[in-house]
C-alpha positions in Angstrom: -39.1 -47.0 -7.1 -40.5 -46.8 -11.0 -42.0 -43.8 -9.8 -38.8 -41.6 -9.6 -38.0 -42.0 -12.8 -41.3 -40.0 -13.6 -40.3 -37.2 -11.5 -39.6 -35.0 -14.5 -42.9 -36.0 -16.0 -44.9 -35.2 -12.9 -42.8 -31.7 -12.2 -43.7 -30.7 -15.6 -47.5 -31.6 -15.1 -47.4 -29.3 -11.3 -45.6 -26.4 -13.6 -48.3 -26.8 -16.4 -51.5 -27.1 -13.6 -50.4 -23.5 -12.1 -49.8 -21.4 -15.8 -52.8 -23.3 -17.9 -55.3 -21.0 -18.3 -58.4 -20.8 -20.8 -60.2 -23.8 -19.9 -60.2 -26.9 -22.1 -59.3 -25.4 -25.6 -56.8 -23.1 -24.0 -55.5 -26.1 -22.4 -55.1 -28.4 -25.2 -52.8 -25.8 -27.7 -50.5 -25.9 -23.8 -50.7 -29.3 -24.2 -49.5 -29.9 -27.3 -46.3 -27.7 -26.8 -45.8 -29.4 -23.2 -45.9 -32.5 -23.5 -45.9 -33.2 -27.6 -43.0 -31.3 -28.7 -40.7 -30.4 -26.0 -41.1 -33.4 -23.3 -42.9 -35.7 -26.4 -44.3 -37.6 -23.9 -46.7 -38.4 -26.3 -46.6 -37.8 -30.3 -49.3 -35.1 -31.8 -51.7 -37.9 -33.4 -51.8 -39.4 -29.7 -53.0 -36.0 -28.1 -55.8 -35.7 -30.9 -57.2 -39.1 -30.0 -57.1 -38.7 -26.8 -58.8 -35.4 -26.9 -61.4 -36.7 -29.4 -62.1 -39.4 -26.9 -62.5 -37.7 -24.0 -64.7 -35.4 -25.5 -67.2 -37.9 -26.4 -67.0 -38.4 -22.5 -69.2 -36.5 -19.5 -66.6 -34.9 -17.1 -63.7 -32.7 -16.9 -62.6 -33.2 -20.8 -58.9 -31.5 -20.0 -58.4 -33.3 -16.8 -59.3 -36.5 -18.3 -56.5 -35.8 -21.2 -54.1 -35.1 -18.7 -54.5 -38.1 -17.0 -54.3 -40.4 -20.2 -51.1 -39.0 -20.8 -49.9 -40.0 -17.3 -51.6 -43.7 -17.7 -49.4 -43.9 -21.2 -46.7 -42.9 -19.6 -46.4 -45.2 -16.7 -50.2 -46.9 -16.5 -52.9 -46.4 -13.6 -50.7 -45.4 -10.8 -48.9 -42.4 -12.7 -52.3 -41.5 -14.0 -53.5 -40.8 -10.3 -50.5 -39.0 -9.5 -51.1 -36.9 -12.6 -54.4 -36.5 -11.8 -54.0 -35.1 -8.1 -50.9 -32.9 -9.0 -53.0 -31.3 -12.4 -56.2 -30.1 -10.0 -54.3 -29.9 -6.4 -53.5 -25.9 -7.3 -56.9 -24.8 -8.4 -58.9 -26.7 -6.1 -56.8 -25.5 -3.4 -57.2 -21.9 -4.5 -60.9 -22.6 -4.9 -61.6 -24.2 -1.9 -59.4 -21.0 0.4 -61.7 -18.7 -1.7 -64.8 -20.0 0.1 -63.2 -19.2 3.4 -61.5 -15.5 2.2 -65.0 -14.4 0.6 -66.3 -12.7 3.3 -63.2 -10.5 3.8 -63.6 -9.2 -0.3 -65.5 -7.0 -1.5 -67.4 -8.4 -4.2 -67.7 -4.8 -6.4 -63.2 -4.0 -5.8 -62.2 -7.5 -7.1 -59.3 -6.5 -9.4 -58.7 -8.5 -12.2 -57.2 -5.8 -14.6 -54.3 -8.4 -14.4 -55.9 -11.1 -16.3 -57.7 -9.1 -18.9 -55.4 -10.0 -21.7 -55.5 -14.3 -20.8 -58.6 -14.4 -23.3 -57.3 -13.4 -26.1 -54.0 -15.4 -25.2 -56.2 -18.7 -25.3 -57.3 -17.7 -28.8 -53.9 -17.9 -30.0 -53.2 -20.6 -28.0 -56.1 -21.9 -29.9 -55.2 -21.3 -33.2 -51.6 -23.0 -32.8 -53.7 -26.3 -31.5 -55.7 -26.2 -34.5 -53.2 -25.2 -37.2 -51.0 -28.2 -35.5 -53.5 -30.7 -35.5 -55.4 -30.1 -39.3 -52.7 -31.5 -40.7 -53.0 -34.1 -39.5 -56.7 -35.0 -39.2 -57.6 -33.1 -42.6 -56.3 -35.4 -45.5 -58.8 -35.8 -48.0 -62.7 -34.4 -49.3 -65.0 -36.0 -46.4 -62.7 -34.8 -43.4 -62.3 -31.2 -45.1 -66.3 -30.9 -45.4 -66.9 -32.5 -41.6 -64.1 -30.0 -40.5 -65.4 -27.0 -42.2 -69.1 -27.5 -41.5 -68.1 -28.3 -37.5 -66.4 -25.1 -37.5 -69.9 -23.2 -38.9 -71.9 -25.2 -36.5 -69.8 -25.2 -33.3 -69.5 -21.2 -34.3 -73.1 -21.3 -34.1 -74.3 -23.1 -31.4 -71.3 -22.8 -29.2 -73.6 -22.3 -26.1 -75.7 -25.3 -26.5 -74.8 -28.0 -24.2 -75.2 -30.7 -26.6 -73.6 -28.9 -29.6 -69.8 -30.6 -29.3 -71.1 -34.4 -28.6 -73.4 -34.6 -30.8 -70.8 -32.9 -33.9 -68.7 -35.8 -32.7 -70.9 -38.5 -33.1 -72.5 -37.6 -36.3 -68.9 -37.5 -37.9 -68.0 -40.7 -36.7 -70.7 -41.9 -38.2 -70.5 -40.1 -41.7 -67.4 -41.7 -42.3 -68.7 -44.4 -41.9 -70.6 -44.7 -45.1 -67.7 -45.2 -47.3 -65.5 -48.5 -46.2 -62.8 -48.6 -49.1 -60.3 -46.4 -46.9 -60.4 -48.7 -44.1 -61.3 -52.1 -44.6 -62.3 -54.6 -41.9 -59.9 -57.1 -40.9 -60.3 -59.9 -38.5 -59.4 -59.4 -34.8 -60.3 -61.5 -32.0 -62.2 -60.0 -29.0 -60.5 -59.7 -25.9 -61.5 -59.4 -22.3 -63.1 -56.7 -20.8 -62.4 -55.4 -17.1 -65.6 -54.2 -15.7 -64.2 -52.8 -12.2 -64.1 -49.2 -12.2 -67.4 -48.9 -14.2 -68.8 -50.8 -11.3 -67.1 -48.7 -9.1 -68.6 -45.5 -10.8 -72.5 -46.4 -10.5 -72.1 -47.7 -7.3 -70.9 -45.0 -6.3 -73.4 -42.8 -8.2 -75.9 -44.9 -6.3 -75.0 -44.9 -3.0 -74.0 -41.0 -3.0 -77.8 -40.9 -3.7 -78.8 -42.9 -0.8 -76.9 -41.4 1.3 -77.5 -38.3 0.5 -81.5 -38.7 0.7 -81.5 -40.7 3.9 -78.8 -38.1 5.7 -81.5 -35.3 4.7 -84.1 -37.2 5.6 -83.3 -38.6 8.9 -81.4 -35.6 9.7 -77.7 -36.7 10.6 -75.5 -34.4 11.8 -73.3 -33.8 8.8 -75.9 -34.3 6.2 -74.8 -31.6 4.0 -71.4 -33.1 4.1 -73.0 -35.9 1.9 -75.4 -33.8 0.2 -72.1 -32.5 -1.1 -70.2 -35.2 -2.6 -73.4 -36.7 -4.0 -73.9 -33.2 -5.8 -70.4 -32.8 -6.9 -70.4 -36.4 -7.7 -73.4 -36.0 -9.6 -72.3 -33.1 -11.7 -68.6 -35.2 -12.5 -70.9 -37.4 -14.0 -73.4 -36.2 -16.2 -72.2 -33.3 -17.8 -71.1 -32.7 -21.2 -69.5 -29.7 -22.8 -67.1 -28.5 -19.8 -67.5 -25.2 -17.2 -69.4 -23.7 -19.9 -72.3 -26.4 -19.2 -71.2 -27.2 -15.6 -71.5 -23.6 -14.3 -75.5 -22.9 -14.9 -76.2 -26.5 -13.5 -74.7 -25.5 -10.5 -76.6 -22.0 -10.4 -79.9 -23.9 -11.0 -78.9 -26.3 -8.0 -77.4 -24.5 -4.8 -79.4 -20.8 -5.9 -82.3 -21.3 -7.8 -83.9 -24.5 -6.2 -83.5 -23.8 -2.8 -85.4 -20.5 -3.3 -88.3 -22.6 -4.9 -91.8 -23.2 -3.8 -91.7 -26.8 -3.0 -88.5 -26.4 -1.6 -89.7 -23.3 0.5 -93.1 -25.4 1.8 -91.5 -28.0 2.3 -89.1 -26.5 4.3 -85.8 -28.8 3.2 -82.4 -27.7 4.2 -80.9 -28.1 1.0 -77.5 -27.0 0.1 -77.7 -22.8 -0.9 -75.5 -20.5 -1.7 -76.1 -16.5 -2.2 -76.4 -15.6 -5.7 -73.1 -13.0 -5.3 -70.8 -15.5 -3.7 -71.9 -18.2 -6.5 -71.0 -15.2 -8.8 -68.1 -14.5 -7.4 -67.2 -18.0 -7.6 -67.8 -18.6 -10.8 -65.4 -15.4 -12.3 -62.8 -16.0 -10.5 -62.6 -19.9 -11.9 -61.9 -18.9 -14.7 -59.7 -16.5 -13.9 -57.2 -18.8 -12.5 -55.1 -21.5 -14.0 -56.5 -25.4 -14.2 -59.4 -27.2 -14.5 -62.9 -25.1 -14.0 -64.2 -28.0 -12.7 -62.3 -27.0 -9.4 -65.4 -24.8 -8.7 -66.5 -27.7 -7.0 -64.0 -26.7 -4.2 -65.6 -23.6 -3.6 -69.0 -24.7 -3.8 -68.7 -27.7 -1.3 -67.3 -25.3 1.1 -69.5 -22.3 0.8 -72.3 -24.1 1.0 -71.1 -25.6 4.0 -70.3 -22.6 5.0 -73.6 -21.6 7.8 -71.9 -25.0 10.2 -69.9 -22.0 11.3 -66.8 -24.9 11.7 -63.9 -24.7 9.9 -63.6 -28.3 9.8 -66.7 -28.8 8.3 -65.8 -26.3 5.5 -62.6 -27.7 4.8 -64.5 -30.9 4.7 -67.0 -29.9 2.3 -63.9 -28.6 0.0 -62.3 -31.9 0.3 -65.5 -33.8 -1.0 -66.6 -30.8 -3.7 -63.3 -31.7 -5.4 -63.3 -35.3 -5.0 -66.9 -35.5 -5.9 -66.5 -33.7 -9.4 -63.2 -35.1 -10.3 -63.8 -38.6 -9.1 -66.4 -39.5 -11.9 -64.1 -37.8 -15.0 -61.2 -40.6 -13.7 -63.0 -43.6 -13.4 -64.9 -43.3 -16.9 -61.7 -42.5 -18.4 -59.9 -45.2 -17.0 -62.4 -47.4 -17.4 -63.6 -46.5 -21.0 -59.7 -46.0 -22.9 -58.6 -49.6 -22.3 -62.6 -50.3 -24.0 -61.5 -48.2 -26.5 -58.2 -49.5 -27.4 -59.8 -52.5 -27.9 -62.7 -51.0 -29.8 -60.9 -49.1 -32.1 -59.0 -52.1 -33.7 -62.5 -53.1 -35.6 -62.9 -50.9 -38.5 -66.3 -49.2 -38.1 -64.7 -47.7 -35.3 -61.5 -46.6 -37.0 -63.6 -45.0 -39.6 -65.6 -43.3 -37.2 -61.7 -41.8 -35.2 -61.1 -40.4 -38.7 -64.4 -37.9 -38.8 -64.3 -37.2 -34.7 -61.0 -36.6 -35.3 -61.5 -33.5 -38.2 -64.5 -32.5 -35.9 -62.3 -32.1 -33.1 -60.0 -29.3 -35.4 -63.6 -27.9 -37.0 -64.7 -27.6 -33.1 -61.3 -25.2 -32.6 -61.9 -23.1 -35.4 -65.5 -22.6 -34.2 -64.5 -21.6 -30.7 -61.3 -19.5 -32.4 -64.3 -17.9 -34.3 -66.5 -17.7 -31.5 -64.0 -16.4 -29.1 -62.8 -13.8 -31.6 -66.4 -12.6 -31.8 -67.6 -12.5 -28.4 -64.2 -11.1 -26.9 -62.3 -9.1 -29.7 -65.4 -7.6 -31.5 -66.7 -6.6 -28.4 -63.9 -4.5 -27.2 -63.5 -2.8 -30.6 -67.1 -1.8 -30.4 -66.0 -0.5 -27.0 -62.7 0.5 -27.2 -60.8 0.5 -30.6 -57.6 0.5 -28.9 -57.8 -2.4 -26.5 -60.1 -4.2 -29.8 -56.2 -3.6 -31.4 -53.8 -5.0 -28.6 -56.4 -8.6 -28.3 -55.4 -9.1 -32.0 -51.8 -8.2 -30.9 -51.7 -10.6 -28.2 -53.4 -13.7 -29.7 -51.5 -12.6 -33.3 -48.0 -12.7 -31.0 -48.9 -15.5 -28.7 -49.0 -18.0 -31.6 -45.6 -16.6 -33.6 -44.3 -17.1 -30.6 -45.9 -21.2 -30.3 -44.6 -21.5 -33.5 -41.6 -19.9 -34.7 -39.6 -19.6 -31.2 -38.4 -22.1 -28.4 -40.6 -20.2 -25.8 -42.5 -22.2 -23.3 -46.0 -21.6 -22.8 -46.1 -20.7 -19.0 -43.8 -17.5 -20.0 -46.2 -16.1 -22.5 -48.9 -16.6 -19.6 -46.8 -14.7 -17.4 -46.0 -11.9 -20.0 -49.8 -11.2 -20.5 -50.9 -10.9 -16.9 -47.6 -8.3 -17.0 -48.9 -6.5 -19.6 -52.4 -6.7 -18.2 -50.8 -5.4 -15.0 -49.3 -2.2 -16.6 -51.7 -1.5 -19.0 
């Protein structure tokens, strides 16, 4: 019956999963206006260290947020709810993709509609960033460490490893000085180990019996193959869709194509180059998590069973796989953290990840305006003009008027539509 008082929360969260577009730092400027000031579910210094935590995290960086808003709100039960209402839209959409794609034609995919959603994000974007250097910018070492993130990340945006390893080397820089936050004594409480066991058993039995289902040729060995992929990917990768996306490629296209696969003759999982293309655009073209490509690639690379069953099977797993590993680590980890974070050295070390988190925005504000707005100005001064307009509008509008976010969403893909 507690849960029915959350109904509210979790309507929000379903009307949030189906307008949130832009991937992670679209999603966290949404965020912020969502569920900080109009619900204020949580306050803005709770969103920051929750998104400078899951950062430091391998998995689905937004869909981990999400959840930790739900477990703060009404612990580990709301926070699965949360979790399966934020990625049941795009995974559903991802996973009826792999059974449409033969009936589209690859080259006539319109998505004039959605043109204008980059440069939304980037004001989205900005808003986030403006919001939150307030308050994680307060003094000399967090301006530098925000500033010099902001070069770097503008830099090496593409670079799997650039965001953790920003965040770690400003946790530590702020460490050096202890006068701001001095130690105090705390005594050390217990630590639940269950879903960290959960998660590498998991990880190790997905292996198992993935190998041994290949091996000894089961029936529905790709059905495992599957989950032990997804499950693998959930797992280890840092940095988002921008990092999960060419792992993927180099898994279901490039090594089944190569020679040891090839003499070997395995029946790996594969998937045509064009539908993993295909795949891949229209991820991002959608609202929610783009770690609901999983969806689409468990089915489609099911896909040759010629069983719809099968297919829907292998869309079932392809989410749970992916999204399974980002849940367990976050749920496991925050209660760590809480604990953690009460010890000085680790305190210091929130206050640089914290300004690296807003230096990481302004690089990707940077980056985005760059590789998106420059690019059309170079091609067309006129459409180079409306991006600025619609990011320059989209954040007045966060700002200075009471509108919600999933209207702006819906007044770009209008003007995408008529222009």
């Amino acid at each position: 019956m507690q849960l029915l008082r959350h109904i509210p929360f979790l309507r929000t969260v379903l009307w949030y999963s189906v307008t949130a577009f832009g991937g992670p730092q679209g999603h966290y400027g949404m965020m912020a206006k969502t569920f900080v000031e109009k619900r204020r579910d949580i306050t803005e210094t709770e969103l920051l260290e929750f998104v400078s935590f899951c950062n430091m995290l391998p998995g689905a960086s937004s869909t981990q947020t999400v959840t930790l808003i739900g477990y703060k709100r009404g612990g580990i039960p709301l926070a699965i709810l949360t979790l399966l209402i934020w990625i049941l839209p795009a995974c559903t959409l991802m996973g009826a993709l792999s059974f449409l794609l033969d009936y589209f034609d690859d080259m006539k995919i319109n998505t004039q509609s959605f043109r204008f959603i980059q440069p939304m994000v980037i004001g989205f974007i900005i808003y986030s960033a403006i919001k939150m250097f307030g308050i994680a910018v307060n003094n000399t070492i967090t301006t530098v460490i925000a500033f010099a993130t902001a070069l770097i990340t503008l830099l090496g945006f593409k670079t799997p490893w650039t965001i953790p390893a920003l965040i770690l080397v400003a946790g530590i820089i702020t460490n050096f000085s202890d006068k701001r936050i001095p130690q105090k004594e705390i005594p050390p409480k217990k630590i639940k180990w269950g879903n960290i066991l959960i998660f590498f058993t998991l990880f190790g039995l997905a292996g198992y019996l993935s190998e041994t289902a290949t091996r000894e040729n089961w029936k529905h060995r790709k059905l495992f193959n599957v989950f032990e992929s997804s499950y693998r990917f959930g797992s280890i990768v840092f940095g988002g869709g921008d990092v999960l996306i060419p792992l993927m490629y180099n898994q279901y296209v490039v090594r089944p194509q190569t020679k040891h696969i090839q003499e070997n003759k395995r029946d790996v999982l594969s998937i045509k180059q064009d539908d993993f293309f295909t795949g891949s655009g229209i991820v991002r073209a959608i609202p929610g998590p783009v770690f609901s490509i999983g969806s689409f690639t468990g089915g489609i690379a099911v896909r040759t069973e010629n069983n719809f069953f099968t297919q829907l099977a292998g869309c079932v797993l392809g989410s749970i796989g992916i999204f399974l590993p980002s849940a367990l680590l976050v749920l496991f980890f925050f209660p760590v953290w809480n604990n953690l974070k009460k010890y000085a050295v680790i305190y210091r070390s929130l206050e640089g990840i914290n300004a690296a988190i807003v230096g990481i925005m302004i690089g990707a504000v940077l980056f985005l305006i760059n590789a998106i707005v420059f690019t059309h100005f170079e091609t067309n001064k006129v459409t180079g003009f409306i991006d600025v307009l619609v990011f320059t509008v989209t954040y007045l509008l966060l700002r200075y008027t009471k509108v919600k976010p999933p209207f702006i969403v819906m007044g770009c893909l209008l003007l995408g539509f008529l222009l």
